[in-house]
C-alpha positions in Angstrom: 29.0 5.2 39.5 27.3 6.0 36.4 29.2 3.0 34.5 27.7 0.7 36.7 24.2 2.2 36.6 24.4 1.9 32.9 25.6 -1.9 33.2 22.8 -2.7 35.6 20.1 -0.8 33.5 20.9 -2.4 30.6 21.5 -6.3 32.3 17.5 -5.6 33.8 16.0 -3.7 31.1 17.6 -5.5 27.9 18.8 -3.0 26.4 21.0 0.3 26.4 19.6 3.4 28.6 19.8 5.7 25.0 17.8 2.9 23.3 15.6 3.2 26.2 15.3 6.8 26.2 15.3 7.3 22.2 12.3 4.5 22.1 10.5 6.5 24.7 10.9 10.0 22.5 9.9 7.7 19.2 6.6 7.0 20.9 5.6 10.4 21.6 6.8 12.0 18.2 4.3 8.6 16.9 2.0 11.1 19.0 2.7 14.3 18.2 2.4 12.9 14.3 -0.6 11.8 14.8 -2.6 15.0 16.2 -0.2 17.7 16.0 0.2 19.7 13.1 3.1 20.9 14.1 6.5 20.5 12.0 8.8 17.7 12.2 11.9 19.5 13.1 9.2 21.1 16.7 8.7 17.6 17.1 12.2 16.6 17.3 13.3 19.1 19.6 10.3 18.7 22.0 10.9 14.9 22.1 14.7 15.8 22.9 16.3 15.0 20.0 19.5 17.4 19.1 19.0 17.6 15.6 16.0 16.7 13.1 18.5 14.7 11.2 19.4 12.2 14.0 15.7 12.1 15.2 14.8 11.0 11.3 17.2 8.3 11.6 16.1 7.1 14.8 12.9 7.2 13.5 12.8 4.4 10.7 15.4 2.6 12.8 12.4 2.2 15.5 9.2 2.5 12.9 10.3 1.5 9.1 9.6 4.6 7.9 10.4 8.2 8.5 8.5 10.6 10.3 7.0 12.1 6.9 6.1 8.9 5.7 4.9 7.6 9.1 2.4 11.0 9.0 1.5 10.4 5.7 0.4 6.9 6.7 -1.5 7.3 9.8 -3.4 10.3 8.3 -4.8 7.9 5.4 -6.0 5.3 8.3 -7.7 8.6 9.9 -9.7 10.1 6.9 
């Protein structure tokens, strides 16, 4: 059954399958920021976020800082 997937996923993984799969999409928008120019709300709804909003909170929660700032950031360590 699904419950039961979702037990064993997160008993081998060590943690939830959403934390899984919102770490996974937090890793490619820390892509896409880096050599897309692309805006951040495209970026959210290509990594599979539903809303920009929720993506940005995501975001920090996984990198500190939020998607702008995280741009911003990377783009100084690239010049």
């Amino acid at each position: 059954s699904e419950s039961r997937f979702l037990h064993l996923f997160k008993e081998i993984v060590g943690i939830t399958a959403i934390a899984y799969k919102n770490k996974l999409a937090v890793m490619q928008a820390s892509q896409l920021l880096q050599s897309e120019d692309r805006n951040i709300e495209e970026i959210s709804v290509e990594c599979g976020f539903s809303s920009s909003v929720y993506f940005r909170r995501v975001f920090k929660e996984y990198t500190g800082m939020n998607p702008k700032e995280y741009r911003k950031q990377i783009n100084r360590y690239l010049i």
